[in-house]
C-alpha positions in Angstrom: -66.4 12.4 -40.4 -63.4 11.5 -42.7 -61.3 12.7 -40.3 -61.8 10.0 -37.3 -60.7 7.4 -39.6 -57.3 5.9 -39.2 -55.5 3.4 -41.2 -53.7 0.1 -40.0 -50.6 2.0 -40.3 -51.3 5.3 -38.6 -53.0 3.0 -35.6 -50.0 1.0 -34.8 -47.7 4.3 -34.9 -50.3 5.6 -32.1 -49.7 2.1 -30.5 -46.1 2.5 -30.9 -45.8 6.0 -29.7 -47.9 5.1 -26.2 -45.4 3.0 -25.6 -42.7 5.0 -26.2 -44.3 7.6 -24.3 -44.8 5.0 -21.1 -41.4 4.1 -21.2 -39.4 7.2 -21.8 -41.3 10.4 -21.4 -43.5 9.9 -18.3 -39.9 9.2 -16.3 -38.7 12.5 -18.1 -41.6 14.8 -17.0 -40.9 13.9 -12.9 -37.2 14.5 -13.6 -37.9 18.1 -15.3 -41.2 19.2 -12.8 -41.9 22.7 -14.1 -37.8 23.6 -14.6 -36.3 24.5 -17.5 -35.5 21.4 -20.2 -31.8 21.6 -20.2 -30.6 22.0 -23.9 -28.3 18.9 -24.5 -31.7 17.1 -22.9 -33.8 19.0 -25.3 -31.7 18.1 -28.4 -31.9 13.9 -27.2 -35.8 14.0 -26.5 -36.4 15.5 -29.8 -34.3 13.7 -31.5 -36.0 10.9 -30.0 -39.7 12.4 -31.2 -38.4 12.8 -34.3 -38.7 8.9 -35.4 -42.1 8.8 -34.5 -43.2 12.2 -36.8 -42.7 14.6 -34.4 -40.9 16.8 -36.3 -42.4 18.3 -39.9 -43.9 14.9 -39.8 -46.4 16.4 -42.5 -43.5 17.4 -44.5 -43.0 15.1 -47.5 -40.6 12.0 -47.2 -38.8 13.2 -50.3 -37.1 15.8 -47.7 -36.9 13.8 -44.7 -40.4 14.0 -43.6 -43.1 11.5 -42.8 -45.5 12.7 -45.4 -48.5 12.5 -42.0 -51.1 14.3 -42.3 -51.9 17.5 -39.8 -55.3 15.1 -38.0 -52.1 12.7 -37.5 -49.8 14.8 -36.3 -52.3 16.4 -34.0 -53.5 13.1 -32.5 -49.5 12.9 -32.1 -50.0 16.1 -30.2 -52.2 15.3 -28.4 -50.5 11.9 -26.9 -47.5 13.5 -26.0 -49.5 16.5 -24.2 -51.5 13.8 -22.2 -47.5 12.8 -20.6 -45.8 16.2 -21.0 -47.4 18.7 -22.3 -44.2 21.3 -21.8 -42.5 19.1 -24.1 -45.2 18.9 -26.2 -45.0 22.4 -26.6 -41.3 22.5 -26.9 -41.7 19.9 -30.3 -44.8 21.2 -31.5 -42.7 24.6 -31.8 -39.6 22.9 -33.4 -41.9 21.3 -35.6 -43.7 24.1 -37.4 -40.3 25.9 -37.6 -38.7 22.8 -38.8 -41.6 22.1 -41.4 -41.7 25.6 -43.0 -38.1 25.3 -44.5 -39.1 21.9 -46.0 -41.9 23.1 -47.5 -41.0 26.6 -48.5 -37.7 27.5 -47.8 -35.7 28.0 -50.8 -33.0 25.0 -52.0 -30.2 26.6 -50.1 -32.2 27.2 -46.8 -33.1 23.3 -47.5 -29.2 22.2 -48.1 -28.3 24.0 -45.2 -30.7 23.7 -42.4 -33.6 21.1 -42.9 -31.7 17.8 -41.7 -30.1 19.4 -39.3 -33.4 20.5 -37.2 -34.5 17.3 -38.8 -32.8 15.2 -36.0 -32.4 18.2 -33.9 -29.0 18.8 -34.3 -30.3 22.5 -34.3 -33.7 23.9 -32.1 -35.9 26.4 -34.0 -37.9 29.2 -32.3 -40.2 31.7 -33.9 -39.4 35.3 -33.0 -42.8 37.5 -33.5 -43.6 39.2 -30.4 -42.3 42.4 -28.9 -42.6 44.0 -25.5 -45.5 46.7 -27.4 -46.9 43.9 -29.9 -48.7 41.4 -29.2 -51.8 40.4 -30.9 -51.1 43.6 -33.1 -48.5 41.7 -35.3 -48.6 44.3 -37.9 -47.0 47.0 -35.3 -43.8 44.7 -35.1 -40.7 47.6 -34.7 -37.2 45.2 -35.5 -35.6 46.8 -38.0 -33.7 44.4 -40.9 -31.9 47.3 -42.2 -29.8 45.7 -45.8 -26.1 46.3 -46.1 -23.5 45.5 -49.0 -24.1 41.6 -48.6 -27.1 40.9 -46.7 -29.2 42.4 -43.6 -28.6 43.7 -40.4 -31.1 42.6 -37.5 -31.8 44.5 -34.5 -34.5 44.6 -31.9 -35.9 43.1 -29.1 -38.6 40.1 -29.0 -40.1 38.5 -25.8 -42.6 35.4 -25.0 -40.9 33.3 -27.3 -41.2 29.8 -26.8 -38.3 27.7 -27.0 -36.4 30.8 -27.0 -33.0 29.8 -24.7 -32.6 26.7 -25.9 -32.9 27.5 -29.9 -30.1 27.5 -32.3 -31.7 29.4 -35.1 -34.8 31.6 -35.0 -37.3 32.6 -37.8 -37.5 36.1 -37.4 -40.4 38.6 -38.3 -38.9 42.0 -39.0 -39.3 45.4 -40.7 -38.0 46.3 -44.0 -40.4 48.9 -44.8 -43.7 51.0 -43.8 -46.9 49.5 -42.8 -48.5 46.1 -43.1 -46.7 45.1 -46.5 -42.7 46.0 -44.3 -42.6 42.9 -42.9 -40.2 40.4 -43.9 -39.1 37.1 -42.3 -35.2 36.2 -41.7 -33.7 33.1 -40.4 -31.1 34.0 -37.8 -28.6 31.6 -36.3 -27.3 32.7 -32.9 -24.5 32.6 -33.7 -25.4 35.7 -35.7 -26.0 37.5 -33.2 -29.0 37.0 -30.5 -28.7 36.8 -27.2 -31.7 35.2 -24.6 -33.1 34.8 -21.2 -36.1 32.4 -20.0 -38.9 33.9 -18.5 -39.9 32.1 -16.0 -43.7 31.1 -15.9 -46.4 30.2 -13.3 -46.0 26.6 -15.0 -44.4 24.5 -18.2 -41.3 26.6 -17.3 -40.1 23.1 -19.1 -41.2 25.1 -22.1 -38.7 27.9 -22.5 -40.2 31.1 -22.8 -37.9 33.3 -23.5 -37.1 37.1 -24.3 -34.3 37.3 -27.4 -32.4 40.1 -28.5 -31.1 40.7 -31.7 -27.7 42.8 -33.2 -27.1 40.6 -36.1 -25.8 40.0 -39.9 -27.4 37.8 -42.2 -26.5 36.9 -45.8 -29.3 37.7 -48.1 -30.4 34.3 -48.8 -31.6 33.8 -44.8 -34.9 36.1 -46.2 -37.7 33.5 -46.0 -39.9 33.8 -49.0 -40.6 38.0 -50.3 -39.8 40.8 -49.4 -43.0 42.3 -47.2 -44.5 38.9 -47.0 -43.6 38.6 -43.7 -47.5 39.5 -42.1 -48.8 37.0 -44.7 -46.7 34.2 -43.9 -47.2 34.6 -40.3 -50.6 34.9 -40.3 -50.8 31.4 -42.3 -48.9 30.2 -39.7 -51.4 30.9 -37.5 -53.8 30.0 -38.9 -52.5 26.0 -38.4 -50.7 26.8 -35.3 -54.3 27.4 -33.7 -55.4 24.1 -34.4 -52.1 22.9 -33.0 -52.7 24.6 -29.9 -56.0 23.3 -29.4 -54.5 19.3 -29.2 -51.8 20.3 -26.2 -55.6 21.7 -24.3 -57.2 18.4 -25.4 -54.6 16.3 -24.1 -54.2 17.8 -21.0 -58.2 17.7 -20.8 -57.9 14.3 -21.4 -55.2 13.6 -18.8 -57.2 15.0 -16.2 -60.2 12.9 -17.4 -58.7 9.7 -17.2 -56.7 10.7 -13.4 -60.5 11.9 -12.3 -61.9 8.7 -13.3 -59.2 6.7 -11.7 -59.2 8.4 -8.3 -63.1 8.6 -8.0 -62.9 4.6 -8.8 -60.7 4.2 -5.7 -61.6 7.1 -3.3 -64.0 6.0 -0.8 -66.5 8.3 1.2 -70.0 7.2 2.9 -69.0 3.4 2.1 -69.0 3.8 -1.6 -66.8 5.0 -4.1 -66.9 8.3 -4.6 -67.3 7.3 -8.1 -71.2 6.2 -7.2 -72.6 9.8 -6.5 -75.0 11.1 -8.8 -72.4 15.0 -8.4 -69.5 12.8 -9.0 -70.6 11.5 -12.2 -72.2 15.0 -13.4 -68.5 16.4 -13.3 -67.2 13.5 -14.8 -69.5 13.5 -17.9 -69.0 17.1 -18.2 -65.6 16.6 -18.3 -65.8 13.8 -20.8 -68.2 15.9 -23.0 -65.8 18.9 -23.2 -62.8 17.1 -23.7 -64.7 15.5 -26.8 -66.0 18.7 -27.9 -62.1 20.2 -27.9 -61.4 17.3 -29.9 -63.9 17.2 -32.9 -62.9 21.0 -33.3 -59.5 21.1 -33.3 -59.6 17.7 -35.7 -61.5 19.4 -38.1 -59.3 22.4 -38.1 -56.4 20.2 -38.9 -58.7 18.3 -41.6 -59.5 22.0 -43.3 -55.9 22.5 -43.1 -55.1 18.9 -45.0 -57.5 20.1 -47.6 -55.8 23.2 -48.5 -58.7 25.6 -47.9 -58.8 29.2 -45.7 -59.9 28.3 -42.1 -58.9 30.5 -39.7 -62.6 30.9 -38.5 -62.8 26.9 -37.4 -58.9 27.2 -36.2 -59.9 29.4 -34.0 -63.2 28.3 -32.7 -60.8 25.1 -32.2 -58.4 26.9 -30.0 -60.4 29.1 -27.9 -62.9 26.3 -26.9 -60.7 23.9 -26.8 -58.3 25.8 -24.5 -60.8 27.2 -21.8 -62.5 23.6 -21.8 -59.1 22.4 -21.0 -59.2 24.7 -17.3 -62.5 23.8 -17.2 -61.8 19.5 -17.2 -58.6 20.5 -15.2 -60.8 22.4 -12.4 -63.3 19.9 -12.2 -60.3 17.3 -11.8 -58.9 19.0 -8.7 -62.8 18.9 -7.2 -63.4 15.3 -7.5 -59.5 15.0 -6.0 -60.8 17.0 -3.2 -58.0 18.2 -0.5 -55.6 16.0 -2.8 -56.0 18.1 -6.2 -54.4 20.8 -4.7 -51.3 19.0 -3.4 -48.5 19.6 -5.2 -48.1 15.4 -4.6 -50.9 14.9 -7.5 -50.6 15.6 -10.9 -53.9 17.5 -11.2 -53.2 20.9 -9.6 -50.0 21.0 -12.3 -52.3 20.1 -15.3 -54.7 23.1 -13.7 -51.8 26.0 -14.4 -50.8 24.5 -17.8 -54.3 24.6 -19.0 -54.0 28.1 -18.0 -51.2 28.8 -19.7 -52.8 27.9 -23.2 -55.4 30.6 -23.8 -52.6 33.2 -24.3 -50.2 32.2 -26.8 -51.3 32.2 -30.6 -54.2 34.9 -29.7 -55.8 35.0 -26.8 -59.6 33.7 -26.2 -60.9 37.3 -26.9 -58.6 37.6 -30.3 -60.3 34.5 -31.5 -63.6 35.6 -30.6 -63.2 38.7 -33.2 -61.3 36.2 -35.6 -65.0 34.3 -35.8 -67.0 37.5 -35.6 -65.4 38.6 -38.3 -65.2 35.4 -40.5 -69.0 35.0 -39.8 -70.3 38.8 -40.2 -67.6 40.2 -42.6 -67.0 43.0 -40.7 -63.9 44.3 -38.4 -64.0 44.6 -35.0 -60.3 45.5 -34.5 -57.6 46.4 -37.4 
């Protein structure tokens, strides 16, 4: 497996980030416990992330990037999920956003914008979903409507993480009929877009936010063709899957490691609680599906270094990986007994962020028919 291989370099970047990680994020994540990152906060830590290859670390260092690979910047992922995983989420999503402009944003879009989101002078946010489309991406109904110099952007969009605290937002809107009227626009706000966090049953350190849109762009803000807009996203997805699947694995493995700490030192029949043979079973479990989540999401991300169509192991990747991660988060609050659901232990707040995951990027069920139909050839939805 080419992909479990690391080099001298990328190793002591993983040592370098753990520290990092000890040192300034774990103090972070008690300070912000499931409340909204404030922005100038947001803007600091990212800035931060960005000297380790946080941000469009794949991207080529010819444009500011890091020239990482997606296995690295997933095991990057992953670290910072294991900490944080609202934050995670937060730079995972200013990442991709970040990334697209350097590698296919046109030179002005480059000039303008890339160094800026770069250090994180700017926050990105991807604006897809609508309050009637969901998974149906297609079905999107904001209207770019072109005027004498540019487009005019109206419409609503909701779920959108890092939403309230973004500067600029890649939008997906309509420009025509059917699958091929989609275009995508990047819209600053001070454009025109207003937003509101949703608030969440946890990560609410994540914004989530519903964005509306009355705005004027210059014509050079269209990202890529005219109608591409469905195939770009979709692409997009395609990676952002795999993505997905590393926050689940790290907070699968977060509640690994606390399980196997606490049943070390809990006490119960004079043993550790560690010694009984039910213990253990939930513990190698655990350890099994956390390792499971792993292997698939790093091979989605290794199919996605090599340039070839993988949506179907993207999304096995994020479905397992994401209901293994409730499943190692459940099994964590059982060995913690009385104490995994105290809001004084860590466990119980892994539990709802584990949750969170199967939704966004396609649900469990919409990757299901994403394999079905990779593997059969035939549609089981449009």
């Amino acid at each position: 497996m080419e992909f479990l291989k690391r080099t001298e370099e990328e190793l002591q970047l993983l040592d370098a980030v753990d520290r990092f990680i000890e040192k300034r994020i774990k103090p972070l994540r008690e300070a912000y416990n499931d409340v909204p990152l404030p922005k100038p906060v947001a803007h600091q830590v990212l800035a931060e992330l960005a000297e380790f290859g946080y941000i469009a670390g794949t991207a080529p260092e010819s444009v500011g990037g890091y020239g990482l690979s997606n296995v690295m910047q997933g095991l990057l992922t992953e670290r910072l999920s294991r900490a944080f995983p609202g934050l995670a989420g937060t730079a995972f999503i200013h990442s991709a956003m970040t990334n697209r402009i350097a590698m296919a944003g046109s030179k002005k879009q480059q000039d303008t914008y890339l160094q800026k989101m770069l250090n994180a002078e700017m926050i990105g946010c991807g604006a897809i979903t609508e309050p009637s489309v969901g998974s149906n991406t297609a079905d999107v109904a904001t209207r770019a409507t072109r005027t004498q110099d540019g487009w005019s952007i109206s419409g609503e969009k909701v779920w959108i993480s890092n939403g309230n605290i973004s500067d600029i937002a890649s939008v997906v809107a309509r420009t025509g009929e059917g699958k091929n009227g989609l275009s995508r626009f990047l819209v600053e706000r001070k454009d025109g877009y207003t937003s509101s966090d949703i608030p969440k049953m946890a990560m609410n350190e994540w914004s989530t936010a519903t964005l509306n849109f009355n705005a004027k762009v210059p014509d050079w803000r269209q990202v890529g063709d005219e109608g591409k807009g469905l195939q770009i996203t979709l692409v997009g997805f395609q990676t952002a899957r795999a993505y997905v699947a590393m926050l689940s694995v790290g907070i699968a493995q977060a509640c690994l490691d606390l399980a196997i700490a606490y049943a070390q030192e809990r006490e119960q029949w004079g043993k550790r609680i560690a010694q009984h043979q039910m213990i253990q079973e939930m513990i190698a479990d655990m350890a099994t599906l956390t390792d499971n989540a792993r292997l698939l999401a790093l091979r989605g991300l290794y199919l996605v270094d090599q340039g070839v169509r993988c949506d179907v192991q993207t999304s096995m990747a994020k479905g397992y990986a994401t209901e293994a991660a409730i499943e190692v988060a459940s099994k964590a609050v059982q060995i913690h007994g009385a104490c995994g659901i105290s809001s004084e232990f860590p466990v119980e707040r892994y539990f709802r962020e584990a949750r969170i995951l199967t939704i966004p990027d396609g649900t469990t069920q919409i990757q299901k028919l994403i394999i079905g139909r990779g593997l059969t050839g035939l549609r089981a939805f449009n």
